[in-house]
C-alpha positions, 0 to 999 in steps of 0.5 A: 280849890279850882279846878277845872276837867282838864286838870281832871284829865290830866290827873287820870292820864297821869295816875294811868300812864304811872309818868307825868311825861306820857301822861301829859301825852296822853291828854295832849299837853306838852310835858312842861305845861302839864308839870307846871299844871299839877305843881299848881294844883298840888300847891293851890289845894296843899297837898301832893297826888303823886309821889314821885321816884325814879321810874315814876310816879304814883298815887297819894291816898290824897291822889287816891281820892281825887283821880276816883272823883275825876274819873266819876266827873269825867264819866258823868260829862261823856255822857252828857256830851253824849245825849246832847250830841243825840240831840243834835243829831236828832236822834233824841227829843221831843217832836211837836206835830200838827196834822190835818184829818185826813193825814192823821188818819191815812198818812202818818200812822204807818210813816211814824211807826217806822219812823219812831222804831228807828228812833226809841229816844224820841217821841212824838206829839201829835195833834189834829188841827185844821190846816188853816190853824196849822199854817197860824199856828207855824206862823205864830211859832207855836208849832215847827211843822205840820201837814196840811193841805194845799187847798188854803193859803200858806201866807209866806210859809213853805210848803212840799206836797207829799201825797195826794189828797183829793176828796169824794162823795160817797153814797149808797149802791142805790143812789140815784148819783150812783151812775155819776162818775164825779160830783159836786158838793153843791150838787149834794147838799140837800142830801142827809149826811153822815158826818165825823166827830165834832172837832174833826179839822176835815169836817169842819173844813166840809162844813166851811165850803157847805155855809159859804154855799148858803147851806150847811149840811144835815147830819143823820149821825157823826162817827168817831172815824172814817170806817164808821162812816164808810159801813153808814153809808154803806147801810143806806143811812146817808152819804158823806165826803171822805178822802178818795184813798179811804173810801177806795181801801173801805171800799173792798170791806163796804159796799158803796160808790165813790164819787170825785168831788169837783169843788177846786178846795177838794182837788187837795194834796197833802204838804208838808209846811214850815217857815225856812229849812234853818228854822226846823230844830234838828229831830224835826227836820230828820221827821221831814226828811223821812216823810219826803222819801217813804 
């Protein structure tokens, strides 16, 4: 027995139009194709679906059977065509994203908030990574996408800057570097700092320029957020290099200077980055296309 969903169809039509001829219409065959069709199938499977009189047909118990399979099978392949097609659209999926610290933290959660109550089907990993290990990670075809900051090198990757992202020395409202206006991190590196998490991408990215100075910083602490170092700092314990948009929000809550750094690597933006447009799958690029706009 063979058959295939456009002898399915033809059967429904048929059995709910009650006419080979309108049925045939309605699943868009010619009336003599469709006749030769189910005479096939009567004659290949041994047994006759309809009965036919002369205002038309109407179902065996052999056609009762199969038109409530072929309806079951036809149901079962519109959906299916249905959630394929939402992938497609990218409207369902799963979205791999990595992120540099600062967009992980400042950025990114209000955007996907948004993004992901529009888009209940779809779901989202994402992960914190240093932009340089984004950028091998894109490269390599780990990831689609990620954020990063403009401050290293994209090889030939693509990359649309988004959002500022300067960095800033932080320090107590008793500092002596409290009537600077800016700072460099040269500058500060003799000071006692407080620190994010080890893992953080940011603080290994600070931690990087500190060595190639010739002098890594000296924790007093690291906390497991930007908060946490903005009410240290702000309480006296050390000074620490956080993203000017999140000293300056804390800032109304802690009590502290902020201070510009001037180090080039500082001066940052966050961008978006990815091989080619035609390289991104379909969710990820209507994520991207979110991101440039809100």
């Amino acid at each position: 027995m063979r058959l295939d969903l456009s002898d399915l169809k033809l059967v429904v039509c048929i059995a709910d139009a009650g006419s080979i001829t309108q049925g045939a219409r309605d699943a868009c065959l010619a009336v003599g194709s469709a006749s030769e069709r189910l005479k096939s199938m009567e004659e290949d499977i041994g047994v006759k679906f309809f009965s036919r009189h002369p205002r038309g047909v109407s179902l065996t118990d052999a056609g009762e059977i199969l038109v409530g399979h072929a309806r079951e099978l036809l149901s079962r392949h519109e959906r299916l065509n249905a959630e394929l097609g939402a992938y497609v659209k990218g409207v369902r999926g799963k979205v791999r994203l990595y992120a540099n610290t600062s967009a992980m933290a400042e950025f990114l959660p209000g955007r996907l908030a948004k993004w992901l109550s529009e888009h209940p089907n779809v779901t989202i990993e994402l992960e914190e990574r240093t932009s340089t290990d984004i950028i091998n990670s894109i490269h390599n075809g780990i990831a689609e996408a990620g954020l990063v900051s403009d401050a290293v090198d994209p090889r030939e990757l693509m990359l649309e800057p988004i959002a500022d992202d300067r960095l800033a020395l932080i320090v107590p409202t008793t500092h002596p570097f409290g009537f600077r206006h800016e700072v460099s991190l040269s500058e500060a590196l003799g000071e006692t700092f407080i620190g994010l998490y080890p893992g953080s991408a940011l603080q290994e990215h600070i931690n990087g320029h500190a060595r190639e100075l010739g002098h890594p910083l000296t924790y007093r602490i690291r906390m497991s957020s930007f908060e946490g170092v903005c009410e240290m700092v702000s309480s006296g314990i050390g000074v620490g290099v956080i993203p000017v948009s999140v000293a300056e929000r804390f800032r109304k809550k802690y009590h502290y200077h902020v201070l510009p750094l001037t180090d080039p690597w500082a001066r940052r933006r966050i961008c978006i980055c990815y091989k080619t447009a035609d390289s991104l799958s379909p969710p990820i690029t209507e994520l991207i296309d979110f991101l440039r706009t809100h």
